[in-house]
C-alpha positions in Angstrom: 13.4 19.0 -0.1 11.2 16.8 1.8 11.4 17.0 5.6 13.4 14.0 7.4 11.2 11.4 9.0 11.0 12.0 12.9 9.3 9.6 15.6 8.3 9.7 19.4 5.8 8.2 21.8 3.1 9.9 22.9 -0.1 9.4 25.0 -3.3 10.8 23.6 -6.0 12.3 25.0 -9.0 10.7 23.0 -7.2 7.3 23.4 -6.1 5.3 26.3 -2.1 4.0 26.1 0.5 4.4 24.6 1.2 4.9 21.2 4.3 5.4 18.5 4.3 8.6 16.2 6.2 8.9 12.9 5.8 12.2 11.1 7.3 12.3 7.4 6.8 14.0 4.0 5.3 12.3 0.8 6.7 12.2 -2.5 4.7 15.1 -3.0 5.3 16.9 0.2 2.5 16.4 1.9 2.8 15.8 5.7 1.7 12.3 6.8 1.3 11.0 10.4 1.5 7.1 11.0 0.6 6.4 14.7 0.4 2.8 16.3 -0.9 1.9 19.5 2.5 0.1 21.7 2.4 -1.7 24.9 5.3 0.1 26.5 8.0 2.7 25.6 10.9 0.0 24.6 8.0 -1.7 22.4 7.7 1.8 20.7 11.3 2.1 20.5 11.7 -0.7 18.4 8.5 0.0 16.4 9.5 3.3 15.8 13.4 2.3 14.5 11.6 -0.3 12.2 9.3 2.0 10.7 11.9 5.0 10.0 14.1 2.5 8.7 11.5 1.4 6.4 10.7 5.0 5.1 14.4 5.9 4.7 15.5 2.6 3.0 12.3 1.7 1.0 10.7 5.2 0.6 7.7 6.9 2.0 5.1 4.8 -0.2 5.9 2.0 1.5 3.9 2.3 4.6 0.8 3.7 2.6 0.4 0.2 0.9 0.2 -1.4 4.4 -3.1 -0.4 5.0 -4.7 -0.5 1.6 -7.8 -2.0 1.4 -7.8 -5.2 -0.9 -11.1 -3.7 -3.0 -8.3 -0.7 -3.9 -5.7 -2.9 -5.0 -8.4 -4.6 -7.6 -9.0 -1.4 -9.0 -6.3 0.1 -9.0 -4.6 0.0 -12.8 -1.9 -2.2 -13.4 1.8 -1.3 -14.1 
C-alpha cells in the first residue's frame, strides 16, 4: 500500500528561501519528492494544500506531467 502523501516547508541549505515539500509514493512505489520555491510560509500553505489535493483527487501521475518536456510528449506513443 503506497505511503500517504505528506508536505512541509523547509529551508535548504544549497538554496536561499523558502520552499514547499511534498513527499508521496508512485504507482509503482517509488518515493518522489516535488519541492517549490514559496515566498512565505502561508504562500506554502496554500501551495502545499493544492498540491496534496491534487495527488489524492487526481492521482500521483498528475504532477509528473507538469514538468514534461514538450519534445517527450511528441514521442511519447499515443493511447
Amino acid at each position: 500500500m503506497p505511503k500517504k502523501a505528506e508536505g512541509s516547508i523547509i529551508t535548504r541549505s544549497d538554496r536561499p528561501g523558502l520552499w514547499a515539500r511534498v513527499t508521496y509514493s508512485d504507482n509503482l512505489g517509488r518515493r518522489r519528492v516535488i519541492q517549490r520555491r514559496v515566498g512565505n510560509r502561508s504562500e506554502g500553505k496554500l501551495l502545499l494544500k493544492k498540491l496534496l489535493h491534487e495527488i489524492e483527487e487526481r492521482g500521483a501521475q498528475i504532477l509528473d506531467g507538469d514538468r514534461l518536456a514538450f519534445q517527450k510528449l511528441l514521442k511519447s506513443p499515443s493511447s
